[in-house]
N, CA, C and O atoms as a GROMACS GRO file, in nm:
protein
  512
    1UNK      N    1 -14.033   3.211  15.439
    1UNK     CA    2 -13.986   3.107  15.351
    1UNK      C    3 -14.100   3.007  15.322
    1UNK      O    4 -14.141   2.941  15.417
    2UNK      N    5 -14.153   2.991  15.202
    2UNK     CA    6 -14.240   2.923  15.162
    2UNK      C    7 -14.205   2.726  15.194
    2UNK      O    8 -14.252   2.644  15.115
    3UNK      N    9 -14.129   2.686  15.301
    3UNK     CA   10 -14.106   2.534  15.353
    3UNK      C   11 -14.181   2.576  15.481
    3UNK      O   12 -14.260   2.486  15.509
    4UNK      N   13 -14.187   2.669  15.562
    4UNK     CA   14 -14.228   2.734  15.642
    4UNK      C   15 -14.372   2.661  15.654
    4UNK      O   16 -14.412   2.573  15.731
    5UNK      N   17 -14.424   2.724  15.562
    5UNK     CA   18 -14.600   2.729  15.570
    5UNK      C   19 -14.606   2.591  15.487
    5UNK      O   20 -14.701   2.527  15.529
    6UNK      N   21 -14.565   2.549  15.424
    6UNK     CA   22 -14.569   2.412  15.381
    6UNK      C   23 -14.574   2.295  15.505
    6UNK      O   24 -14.666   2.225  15.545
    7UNK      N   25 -14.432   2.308  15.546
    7UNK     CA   26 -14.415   2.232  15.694
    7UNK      C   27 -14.521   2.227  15.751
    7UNK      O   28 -14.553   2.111  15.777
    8UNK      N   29 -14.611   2.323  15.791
    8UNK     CA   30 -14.732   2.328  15.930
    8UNK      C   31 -14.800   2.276  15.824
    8UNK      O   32 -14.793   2.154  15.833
    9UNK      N   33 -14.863   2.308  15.726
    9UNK     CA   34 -15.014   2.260  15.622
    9UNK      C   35 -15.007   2.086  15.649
    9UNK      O   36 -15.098   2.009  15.678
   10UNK      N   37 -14.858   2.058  15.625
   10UNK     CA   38 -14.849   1.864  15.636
   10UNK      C   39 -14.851   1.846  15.756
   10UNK      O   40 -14.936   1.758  15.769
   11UNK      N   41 -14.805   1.876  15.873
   11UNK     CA   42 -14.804   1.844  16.004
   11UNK      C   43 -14.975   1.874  16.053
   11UNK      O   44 -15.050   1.795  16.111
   12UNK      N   45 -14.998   1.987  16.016
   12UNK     CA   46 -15.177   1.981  16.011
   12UNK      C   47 -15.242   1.857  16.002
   12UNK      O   48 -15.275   1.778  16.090
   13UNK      N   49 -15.254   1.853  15.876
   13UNK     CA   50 -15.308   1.735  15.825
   13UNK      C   51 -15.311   1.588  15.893
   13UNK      O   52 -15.406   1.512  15.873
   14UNK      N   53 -15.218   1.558  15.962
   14UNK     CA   54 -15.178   1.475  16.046
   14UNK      C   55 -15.179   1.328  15.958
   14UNK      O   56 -15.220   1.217  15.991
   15UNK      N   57 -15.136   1.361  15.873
   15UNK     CA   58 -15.140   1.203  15.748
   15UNK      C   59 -15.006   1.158  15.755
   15UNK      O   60 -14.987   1.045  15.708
   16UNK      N   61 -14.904   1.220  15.803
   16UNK     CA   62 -14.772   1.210  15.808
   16UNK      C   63 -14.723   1.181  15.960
   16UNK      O   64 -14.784   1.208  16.064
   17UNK      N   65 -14.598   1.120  15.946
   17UNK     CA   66 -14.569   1.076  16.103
   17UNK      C   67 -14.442   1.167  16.110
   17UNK      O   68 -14.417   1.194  16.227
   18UNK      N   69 -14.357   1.222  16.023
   18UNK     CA   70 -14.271   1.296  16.071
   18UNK      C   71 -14.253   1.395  15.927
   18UNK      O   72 -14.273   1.344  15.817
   19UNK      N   73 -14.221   1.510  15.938
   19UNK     CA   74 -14.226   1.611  15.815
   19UNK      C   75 -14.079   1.699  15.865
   19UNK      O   76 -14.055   1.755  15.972
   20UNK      N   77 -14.027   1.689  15.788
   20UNK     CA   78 -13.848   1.711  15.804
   20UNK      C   79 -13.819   1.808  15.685
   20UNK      O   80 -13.902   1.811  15.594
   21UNK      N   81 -13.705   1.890  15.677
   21UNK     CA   82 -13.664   1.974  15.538
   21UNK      C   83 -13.507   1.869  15.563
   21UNK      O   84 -13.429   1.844  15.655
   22UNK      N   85 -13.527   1.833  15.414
   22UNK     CA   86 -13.389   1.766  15.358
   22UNK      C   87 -13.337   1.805  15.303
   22UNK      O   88 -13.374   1.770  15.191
   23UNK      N   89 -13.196   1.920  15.291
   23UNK     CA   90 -13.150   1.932  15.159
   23UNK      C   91 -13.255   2.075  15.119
   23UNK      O   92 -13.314   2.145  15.201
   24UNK      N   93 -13.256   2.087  15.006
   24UNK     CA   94 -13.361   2.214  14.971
   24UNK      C   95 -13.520   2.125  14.934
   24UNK      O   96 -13.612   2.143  14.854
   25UNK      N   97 -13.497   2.054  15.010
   25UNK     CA   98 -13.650   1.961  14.979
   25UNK      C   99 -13.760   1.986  15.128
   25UNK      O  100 -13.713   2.041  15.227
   26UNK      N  101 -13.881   1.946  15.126
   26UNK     CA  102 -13.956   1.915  15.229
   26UNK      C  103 -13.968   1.748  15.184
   26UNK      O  104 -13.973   1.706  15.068
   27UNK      N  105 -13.973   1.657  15.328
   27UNK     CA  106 -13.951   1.513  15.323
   27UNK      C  107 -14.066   1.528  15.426
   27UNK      O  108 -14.053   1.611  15.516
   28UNK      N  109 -14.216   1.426  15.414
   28UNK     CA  110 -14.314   1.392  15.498
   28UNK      C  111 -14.352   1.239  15.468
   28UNK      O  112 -14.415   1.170  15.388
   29UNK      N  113 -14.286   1.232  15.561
   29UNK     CA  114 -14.292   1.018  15.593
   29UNK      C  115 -14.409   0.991  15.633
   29UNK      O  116 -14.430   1.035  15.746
   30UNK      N  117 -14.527   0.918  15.571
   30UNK     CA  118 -14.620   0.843  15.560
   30UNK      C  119 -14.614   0.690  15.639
   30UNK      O  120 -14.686   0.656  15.733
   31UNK      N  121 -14.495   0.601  15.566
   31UNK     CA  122 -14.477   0.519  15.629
   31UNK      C  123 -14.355   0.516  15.670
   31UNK      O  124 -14.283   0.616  15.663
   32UNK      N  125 -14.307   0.382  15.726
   32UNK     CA  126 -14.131   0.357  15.678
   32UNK      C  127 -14.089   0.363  15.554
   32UNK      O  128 -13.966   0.370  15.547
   33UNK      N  129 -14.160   0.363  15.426
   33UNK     CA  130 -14.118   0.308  15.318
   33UNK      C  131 -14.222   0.424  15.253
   33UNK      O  132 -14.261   0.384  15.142
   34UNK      N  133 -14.245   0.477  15.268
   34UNK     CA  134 -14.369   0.581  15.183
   34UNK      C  135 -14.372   0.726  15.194
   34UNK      O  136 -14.424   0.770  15.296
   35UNK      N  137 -14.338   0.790  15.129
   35UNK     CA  138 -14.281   0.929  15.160
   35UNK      C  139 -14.334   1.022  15.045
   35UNK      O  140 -14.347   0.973  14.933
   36UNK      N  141 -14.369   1.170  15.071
   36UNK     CA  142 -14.376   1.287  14.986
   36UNK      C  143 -14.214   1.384  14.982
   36UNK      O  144 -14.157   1.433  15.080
   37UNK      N  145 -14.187   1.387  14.893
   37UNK     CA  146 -14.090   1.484  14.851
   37UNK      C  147 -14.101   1.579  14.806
   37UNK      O  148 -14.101   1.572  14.684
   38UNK      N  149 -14.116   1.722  14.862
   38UNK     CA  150 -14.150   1.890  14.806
   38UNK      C  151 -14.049   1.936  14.784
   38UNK      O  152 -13.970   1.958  14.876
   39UNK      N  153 -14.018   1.968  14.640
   39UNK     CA  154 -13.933   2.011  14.582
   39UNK      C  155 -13.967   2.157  14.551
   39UNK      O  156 -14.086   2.164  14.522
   40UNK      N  157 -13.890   2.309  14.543
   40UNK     CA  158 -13.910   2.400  14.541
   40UNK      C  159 -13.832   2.520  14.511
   40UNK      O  160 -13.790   2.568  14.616
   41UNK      N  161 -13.798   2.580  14.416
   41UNK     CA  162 -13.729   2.712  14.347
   41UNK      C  163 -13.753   2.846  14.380
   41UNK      O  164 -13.766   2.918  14.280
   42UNK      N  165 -13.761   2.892  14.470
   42UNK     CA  166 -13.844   3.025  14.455
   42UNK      C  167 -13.811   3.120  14.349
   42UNK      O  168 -13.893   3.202  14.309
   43UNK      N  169 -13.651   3.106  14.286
   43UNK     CA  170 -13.635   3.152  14.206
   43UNK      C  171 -13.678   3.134  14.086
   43UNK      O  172 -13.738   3.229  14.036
   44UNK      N  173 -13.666   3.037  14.024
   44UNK     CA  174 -13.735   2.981  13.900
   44UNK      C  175 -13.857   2.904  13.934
   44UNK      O  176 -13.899   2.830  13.845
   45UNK      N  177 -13.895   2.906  13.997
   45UNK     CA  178 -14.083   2.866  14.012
   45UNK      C  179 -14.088   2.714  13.948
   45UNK      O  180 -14.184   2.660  13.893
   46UNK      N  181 -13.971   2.668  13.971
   46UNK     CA  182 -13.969   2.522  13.908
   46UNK      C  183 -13.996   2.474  14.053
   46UNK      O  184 -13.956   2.532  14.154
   47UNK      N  185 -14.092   2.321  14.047
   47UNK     CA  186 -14.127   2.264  14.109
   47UNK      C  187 -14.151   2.127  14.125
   47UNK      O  188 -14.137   2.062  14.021
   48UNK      N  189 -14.179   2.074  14.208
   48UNK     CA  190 -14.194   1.889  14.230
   48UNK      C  191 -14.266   1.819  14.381
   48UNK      O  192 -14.206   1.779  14.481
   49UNK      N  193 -14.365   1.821  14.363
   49UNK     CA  194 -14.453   1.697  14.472
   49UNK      C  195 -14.404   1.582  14.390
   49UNK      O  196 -14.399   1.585  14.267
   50UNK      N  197 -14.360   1.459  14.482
   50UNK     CA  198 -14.330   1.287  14.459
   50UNK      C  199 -14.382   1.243  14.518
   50UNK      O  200 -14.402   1.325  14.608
   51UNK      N  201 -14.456   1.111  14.553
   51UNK     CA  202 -14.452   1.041  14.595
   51UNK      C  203 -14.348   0.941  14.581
   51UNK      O  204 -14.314   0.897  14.471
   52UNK      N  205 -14.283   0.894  14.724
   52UNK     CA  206 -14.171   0.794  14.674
   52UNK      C  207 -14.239   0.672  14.750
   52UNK      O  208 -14.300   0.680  14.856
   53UNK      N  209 -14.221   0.573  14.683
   53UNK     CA  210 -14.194   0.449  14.751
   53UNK      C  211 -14.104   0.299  14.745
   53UNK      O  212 -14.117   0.204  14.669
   54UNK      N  213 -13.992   0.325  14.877
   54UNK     CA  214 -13.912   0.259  14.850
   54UNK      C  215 -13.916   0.109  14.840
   54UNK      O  216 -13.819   0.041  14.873
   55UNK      N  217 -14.014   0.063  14.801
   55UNK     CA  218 -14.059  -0.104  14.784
   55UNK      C  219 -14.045  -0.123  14.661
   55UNK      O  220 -14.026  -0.238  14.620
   56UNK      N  221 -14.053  -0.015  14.573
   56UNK     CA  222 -14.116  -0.022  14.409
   56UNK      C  223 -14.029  -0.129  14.371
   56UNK      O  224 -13.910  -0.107  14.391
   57UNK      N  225 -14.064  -0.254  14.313
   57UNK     CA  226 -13.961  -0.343  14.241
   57UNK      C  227 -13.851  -0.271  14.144
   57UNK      O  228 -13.741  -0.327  14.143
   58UNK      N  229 -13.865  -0.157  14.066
   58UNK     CA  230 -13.798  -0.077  13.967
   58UNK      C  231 -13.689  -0.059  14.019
   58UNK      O  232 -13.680  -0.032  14.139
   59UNK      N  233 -13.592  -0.069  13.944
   59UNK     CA  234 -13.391  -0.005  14.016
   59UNK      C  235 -13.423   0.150  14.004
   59UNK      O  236 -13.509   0.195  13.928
   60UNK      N  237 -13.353   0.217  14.078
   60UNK     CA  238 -13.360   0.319  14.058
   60UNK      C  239 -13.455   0.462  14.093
   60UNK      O  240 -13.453   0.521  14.201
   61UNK      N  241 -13.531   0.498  13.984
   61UNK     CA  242 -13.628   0.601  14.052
   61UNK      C  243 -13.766   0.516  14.107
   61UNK      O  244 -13.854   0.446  14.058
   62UNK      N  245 -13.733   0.556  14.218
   62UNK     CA  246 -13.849   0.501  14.328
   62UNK      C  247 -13.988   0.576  14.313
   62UNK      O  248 -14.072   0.508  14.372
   63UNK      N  249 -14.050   0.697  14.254
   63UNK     CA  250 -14.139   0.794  14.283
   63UNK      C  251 -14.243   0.682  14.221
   63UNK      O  252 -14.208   0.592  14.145
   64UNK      N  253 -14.386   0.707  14.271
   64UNK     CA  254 -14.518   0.651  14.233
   64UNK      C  255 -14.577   0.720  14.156
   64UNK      O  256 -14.597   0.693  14.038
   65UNK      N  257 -14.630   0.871  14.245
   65UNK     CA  258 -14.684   0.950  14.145
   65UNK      C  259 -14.607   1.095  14.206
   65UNK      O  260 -14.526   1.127  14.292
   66UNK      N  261 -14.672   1.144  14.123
   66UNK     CA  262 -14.610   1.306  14.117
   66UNK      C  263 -14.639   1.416  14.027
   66UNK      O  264 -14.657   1.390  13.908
   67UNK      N  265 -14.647   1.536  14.066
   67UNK     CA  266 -14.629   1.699  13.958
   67UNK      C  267 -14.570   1.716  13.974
   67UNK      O  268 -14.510   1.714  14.081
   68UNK      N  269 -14.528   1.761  13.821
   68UNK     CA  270 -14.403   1.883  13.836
   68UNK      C  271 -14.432   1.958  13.694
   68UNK      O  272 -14.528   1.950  13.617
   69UNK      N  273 -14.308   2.036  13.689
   69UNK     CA  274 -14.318   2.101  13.588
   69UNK      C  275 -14.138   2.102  13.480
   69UNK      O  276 -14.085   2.179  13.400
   70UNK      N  277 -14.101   1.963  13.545
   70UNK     CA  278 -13.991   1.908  13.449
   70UNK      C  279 -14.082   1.880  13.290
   70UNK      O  280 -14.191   1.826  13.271
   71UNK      N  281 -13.963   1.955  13.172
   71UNK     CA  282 -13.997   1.943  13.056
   71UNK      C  283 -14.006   1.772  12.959
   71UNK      O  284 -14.075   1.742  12.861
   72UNK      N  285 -13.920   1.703  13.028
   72UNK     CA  286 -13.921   1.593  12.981
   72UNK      C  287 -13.867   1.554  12.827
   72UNK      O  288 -13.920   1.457  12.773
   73UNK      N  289 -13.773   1.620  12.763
   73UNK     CA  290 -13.783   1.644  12.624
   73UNK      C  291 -13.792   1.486  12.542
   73UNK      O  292 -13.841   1.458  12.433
   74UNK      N  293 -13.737   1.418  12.625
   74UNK     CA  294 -13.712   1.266  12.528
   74UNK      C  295 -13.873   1.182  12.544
   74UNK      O  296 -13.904   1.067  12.512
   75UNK      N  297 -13.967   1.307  12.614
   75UNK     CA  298 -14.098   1.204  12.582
   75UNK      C  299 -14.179   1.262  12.517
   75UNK      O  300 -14.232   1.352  12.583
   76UNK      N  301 -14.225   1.252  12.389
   76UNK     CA  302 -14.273   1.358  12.289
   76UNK      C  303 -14.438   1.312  12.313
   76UNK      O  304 -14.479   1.340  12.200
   77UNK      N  305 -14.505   1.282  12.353
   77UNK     CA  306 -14.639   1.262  12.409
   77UNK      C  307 -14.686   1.362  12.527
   77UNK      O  308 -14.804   1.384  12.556
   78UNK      N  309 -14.553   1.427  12.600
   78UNK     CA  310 -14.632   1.524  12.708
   78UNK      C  311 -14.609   1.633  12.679
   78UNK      O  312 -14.613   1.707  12.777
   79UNK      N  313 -14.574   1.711  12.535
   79UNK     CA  314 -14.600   1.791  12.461
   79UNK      C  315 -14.754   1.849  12.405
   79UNK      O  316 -14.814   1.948  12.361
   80UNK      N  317 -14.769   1.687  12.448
   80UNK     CA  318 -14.967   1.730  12.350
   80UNK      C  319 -15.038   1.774  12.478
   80UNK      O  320 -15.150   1.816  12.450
   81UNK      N  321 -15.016   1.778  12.590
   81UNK     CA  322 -15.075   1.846  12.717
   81UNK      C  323 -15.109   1.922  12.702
   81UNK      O  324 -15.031   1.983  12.630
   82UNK      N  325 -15.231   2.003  12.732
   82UNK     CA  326 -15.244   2.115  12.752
   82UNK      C  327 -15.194   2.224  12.889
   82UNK      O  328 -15.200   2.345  12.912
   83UNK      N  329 -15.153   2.125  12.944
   83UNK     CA  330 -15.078   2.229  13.081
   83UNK      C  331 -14.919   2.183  13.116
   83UNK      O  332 -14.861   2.170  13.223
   84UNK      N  333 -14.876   2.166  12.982
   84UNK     CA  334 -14.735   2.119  12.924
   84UNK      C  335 -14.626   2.252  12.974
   84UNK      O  336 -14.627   2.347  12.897
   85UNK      N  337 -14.558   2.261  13.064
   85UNK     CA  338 -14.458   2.166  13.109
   85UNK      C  339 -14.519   2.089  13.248
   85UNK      O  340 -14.493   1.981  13.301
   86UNK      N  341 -14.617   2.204  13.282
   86UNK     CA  342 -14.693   2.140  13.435
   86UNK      C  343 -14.748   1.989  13.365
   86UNK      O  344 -14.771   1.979  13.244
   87UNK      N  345 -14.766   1.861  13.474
   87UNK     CA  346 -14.813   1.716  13.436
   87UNK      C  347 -14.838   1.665  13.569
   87UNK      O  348 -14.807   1.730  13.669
   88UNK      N  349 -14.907   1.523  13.574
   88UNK     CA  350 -14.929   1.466  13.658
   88UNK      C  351 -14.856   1.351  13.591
   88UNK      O  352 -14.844   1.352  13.469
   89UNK      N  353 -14.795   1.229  13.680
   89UNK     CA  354 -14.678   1.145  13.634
   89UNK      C  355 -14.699   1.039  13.720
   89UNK      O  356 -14.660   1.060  13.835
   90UNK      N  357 -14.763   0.903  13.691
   90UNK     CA  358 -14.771   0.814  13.746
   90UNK      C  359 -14.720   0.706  13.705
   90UNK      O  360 -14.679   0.685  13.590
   91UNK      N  361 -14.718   0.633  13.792
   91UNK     CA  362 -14.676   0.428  13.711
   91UNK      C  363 -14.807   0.338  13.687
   91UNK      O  364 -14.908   0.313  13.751
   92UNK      N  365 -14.756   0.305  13.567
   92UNK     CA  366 -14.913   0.225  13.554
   92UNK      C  367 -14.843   0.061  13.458
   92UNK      O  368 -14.777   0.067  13.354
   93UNK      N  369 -14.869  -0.028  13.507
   93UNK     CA  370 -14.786  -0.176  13.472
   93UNK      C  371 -14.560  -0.142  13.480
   93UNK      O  372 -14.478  -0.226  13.442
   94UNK      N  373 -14.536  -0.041  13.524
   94UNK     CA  374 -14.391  -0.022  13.565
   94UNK      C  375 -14.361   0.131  13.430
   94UNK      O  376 -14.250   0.181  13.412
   95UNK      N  377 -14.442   0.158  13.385
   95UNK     CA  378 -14.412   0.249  13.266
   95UNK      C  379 -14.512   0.382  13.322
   95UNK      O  380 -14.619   0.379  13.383
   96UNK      N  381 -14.422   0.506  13.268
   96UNK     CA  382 -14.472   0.618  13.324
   96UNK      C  383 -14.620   0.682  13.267
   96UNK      O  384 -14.621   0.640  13.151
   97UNK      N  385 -14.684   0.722  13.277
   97UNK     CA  386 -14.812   0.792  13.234
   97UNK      C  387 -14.816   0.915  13.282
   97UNK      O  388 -14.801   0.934  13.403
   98UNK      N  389 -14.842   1.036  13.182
   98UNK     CA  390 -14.802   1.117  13.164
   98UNK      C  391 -14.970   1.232  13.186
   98UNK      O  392 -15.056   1.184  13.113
   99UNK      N  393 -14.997   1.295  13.223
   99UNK     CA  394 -15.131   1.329  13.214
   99UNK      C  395 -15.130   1.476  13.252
   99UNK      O  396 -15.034   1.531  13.307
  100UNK      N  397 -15.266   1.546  13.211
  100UNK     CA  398 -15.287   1.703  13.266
  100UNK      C  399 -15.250   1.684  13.410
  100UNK      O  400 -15.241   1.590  13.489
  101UNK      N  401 -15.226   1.839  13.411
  101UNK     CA  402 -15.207   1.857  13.559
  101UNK      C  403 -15.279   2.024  13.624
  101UNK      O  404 -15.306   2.099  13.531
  102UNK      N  405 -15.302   2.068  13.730
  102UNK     CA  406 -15.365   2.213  13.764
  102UNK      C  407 -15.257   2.223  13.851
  102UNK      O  408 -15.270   2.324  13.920
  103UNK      N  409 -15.190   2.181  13.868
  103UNK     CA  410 -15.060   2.222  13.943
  103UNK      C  411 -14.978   2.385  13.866
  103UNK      O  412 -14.976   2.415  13.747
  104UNK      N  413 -14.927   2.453  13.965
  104UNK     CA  414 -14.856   2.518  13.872
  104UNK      C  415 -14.738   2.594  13.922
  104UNK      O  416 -14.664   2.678  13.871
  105UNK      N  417 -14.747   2.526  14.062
  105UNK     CA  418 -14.600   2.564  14.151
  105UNK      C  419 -14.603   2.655  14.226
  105UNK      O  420 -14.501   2.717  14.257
  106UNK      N  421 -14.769   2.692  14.291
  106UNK     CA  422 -14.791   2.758  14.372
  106UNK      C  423 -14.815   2.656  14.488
  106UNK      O  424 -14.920   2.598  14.517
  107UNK      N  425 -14.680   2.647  14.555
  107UNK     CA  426 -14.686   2.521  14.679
  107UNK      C  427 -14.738   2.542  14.793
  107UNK      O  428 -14.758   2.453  14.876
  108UNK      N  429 -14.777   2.702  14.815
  108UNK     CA  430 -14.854   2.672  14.967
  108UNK      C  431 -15.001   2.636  14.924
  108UNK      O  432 -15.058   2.540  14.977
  109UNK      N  433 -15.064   2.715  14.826
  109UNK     CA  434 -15.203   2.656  14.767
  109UNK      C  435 -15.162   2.539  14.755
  109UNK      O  436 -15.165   2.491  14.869
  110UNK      N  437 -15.114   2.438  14.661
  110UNK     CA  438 -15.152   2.370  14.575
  110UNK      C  439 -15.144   2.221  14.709
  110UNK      O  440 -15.221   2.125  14.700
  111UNK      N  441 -15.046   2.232  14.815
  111UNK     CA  442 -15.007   2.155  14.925
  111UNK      C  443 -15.136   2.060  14.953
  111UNK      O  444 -15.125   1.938  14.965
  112UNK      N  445 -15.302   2.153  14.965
  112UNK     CA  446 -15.410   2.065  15.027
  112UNK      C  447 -15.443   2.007  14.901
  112UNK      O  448 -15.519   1.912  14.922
  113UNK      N  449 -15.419   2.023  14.780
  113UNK     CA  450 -15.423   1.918  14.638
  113UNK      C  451 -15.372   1.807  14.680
  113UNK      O  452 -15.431   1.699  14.684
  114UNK      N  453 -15.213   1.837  14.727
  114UNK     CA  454 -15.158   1.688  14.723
  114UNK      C  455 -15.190   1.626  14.827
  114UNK      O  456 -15.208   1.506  14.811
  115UNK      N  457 -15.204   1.674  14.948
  115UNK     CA  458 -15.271   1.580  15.070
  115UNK      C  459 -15.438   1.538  15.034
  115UNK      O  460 -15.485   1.444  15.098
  116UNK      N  461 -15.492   1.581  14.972
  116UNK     CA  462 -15.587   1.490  14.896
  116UNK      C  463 -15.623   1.414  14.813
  116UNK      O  464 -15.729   1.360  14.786
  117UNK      N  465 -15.482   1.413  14.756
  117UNK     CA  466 -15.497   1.312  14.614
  117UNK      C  467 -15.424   1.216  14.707
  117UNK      O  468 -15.460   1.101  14.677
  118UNK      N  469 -15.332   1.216  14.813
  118UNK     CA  470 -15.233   1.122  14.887
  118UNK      C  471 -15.367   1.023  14.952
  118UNK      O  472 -15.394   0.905  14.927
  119UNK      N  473 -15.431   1.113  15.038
  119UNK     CA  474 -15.524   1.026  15.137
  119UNK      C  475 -15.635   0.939  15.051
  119UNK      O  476 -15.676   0.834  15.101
  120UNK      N  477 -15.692   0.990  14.903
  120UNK     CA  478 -15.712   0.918  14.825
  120UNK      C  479 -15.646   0.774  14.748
  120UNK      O  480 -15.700   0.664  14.737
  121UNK      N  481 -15.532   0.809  14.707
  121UNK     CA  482 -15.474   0.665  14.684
  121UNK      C  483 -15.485   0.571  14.811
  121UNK      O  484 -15.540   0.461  14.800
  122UNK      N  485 -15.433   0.615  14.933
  122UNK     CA  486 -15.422   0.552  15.052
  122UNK      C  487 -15.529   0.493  15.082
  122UNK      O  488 -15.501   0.378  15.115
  123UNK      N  489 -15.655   0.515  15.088
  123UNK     CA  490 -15.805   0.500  15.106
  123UNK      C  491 -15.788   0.349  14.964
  123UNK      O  492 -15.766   0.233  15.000
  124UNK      N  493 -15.804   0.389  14.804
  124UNK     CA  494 -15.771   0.259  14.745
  124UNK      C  495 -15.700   0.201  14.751
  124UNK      O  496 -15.722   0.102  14.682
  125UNK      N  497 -15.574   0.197  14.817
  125UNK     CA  498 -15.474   0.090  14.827
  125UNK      C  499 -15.493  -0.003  14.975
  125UNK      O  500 -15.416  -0.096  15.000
  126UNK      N  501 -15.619   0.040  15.080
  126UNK     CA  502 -15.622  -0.036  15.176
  126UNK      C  503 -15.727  -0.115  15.114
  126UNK      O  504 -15.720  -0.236  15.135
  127UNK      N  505 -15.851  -0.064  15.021
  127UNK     CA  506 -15.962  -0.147  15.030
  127UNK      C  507 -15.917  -0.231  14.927
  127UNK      O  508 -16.018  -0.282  14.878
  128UNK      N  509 -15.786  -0.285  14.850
  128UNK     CA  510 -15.786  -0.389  14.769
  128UNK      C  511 -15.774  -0.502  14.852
  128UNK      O  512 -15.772  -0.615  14.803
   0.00000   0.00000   0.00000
């Protein structure tokens, strides 16, 4: 089962303090309040890395950044992607930004992507 080899790659890494399967999700807690959410289909190869964080002033969806390969239809700007439906999805002043992505829902590869783009933000968000 591809949560399997996911599970050990984050517990590896040791960036996480507890890495749990929720639901049909993988959940790896960062902080109290700071979390990755692995979302995963094996059937339909649909997919989702989140970052959540539950501080975000915003009601509602908590995620920071994230891939996936949700189509998005009501945002006609992540059409012009070139790796459209795959994206990278961040907050930037409380509004989403929409960008390429090399993601493509191969989650045991793509896993040391996101623990490097994670330990990266983490690295700029201490030195501000």
């Amino acid at each position: 089962m591809w949560y399997i080899t996911v599970k050990t790659k984050l517990e590896r890494s040791r960036l996480f303090r507890r890495v749990e399967i929720v639901g049909a999700k993988v959940r790896a807690q960062i902080t109290a309040d700071l979390f990755l959410d692995i979302y995963y289909d094996p059937t339909s190869h649909s997919y989702s890395y989140a970052v959540i964080d539950m501080n975000l002033p915003e009601p509602g969806d908590k995620r920071l950044f994230g891939w996936d390969d949700y189509p998005h239809e009501h945002v006609p700007e992540i059409r012009r992607l070139k790796s459209y439906p795959h994206h990278f999805q961040r907050r930037q002043d409380s509004e989403w930004v929409f960008e390429e992505s090399p993601m493509r829902g191969d989650v045991e590869r793509e896993i040391p992507l996101v623990i490097k783009h994670i330990r990266a933000y983490l690295r700029r968000r201490t030195s501000r």
